[in-house]
N, C-alpha and C positions, 0 to 999 in steps of 0.2 A: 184169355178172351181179350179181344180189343175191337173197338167200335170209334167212331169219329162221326162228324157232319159239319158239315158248313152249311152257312146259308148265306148267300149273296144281299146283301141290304140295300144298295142299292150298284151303280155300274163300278161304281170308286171305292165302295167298302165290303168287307167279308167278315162275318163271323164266325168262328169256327171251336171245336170241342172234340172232347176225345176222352176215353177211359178204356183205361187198361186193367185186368187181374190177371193175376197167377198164384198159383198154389202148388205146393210141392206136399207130399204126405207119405217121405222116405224114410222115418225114424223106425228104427230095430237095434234090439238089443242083442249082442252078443251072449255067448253063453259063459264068459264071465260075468256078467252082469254092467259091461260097460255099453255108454248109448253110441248107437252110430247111425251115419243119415241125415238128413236134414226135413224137419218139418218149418213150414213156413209161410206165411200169404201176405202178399204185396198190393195194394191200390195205388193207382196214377190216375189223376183229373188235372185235365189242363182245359182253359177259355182262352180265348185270344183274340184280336181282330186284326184283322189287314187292311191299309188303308194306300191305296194309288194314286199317286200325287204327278203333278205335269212333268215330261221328259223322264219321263219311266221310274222316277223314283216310289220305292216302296217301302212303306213302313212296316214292322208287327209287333204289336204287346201282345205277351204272353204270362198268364199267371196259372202255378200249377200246386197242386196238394197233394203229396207222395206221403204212404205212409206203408210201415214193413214190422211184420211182428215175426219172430222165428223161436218158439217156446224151447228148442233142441239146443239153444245159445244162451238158455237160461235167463233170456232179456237181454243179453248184451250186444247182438246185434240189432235190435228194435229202434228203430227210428219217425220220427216223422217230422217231415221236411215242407215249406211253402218257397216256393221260385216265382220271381218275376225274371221275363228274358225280352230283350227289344233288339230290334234286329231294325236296319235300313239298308237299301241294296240300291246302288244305280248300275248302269251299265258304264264299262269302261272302254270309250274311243279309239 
């Protein structure tokens, strides 16, 4: 599942947001008794604003909260991650 929205604040600024899930529910056991598969479910939340500044320069902060539990990995690929990403762009002549 993912969803997003912006909302314009004013003609110069943007808000914007987003989440994402996923879920994986493949774990099975062989008939030795070993596991195979992967169970697992993922969240992603990101906020951000954009901000338009004179002769096309733009800004964007971005902060986002990632987290991953996979109980088939016994915890060991389990994560949870916070990101900041800022980005500015002009145009090149």
């Amino acid at each position: 599942m993912l969803s997003s929205a912006t909302f314009a604040l004013n003609p110069k600024t943007d808000l914007n947001a987003s989440y994402a899930f996923s879920k994986s529910d493949y774990a099975q056991t062989d008939l030795a008794g070993l596991p195979l598969g992967v169970n697992y479910e993922r969240n992603d939340v990101r906020a951000g604003i954009t901000r338009r500044f004179p002769k096309n320069l733009v800004a964007n902060l971005t902060y986002g909260f990632s987290q991953y539990r996979e109980p088939t990995s016994g915890g060991a690929s389990d994560f949870t991650a916070q990101t900041i990403f800022a980005t500015v762009s002009f145009p090149w002549p």
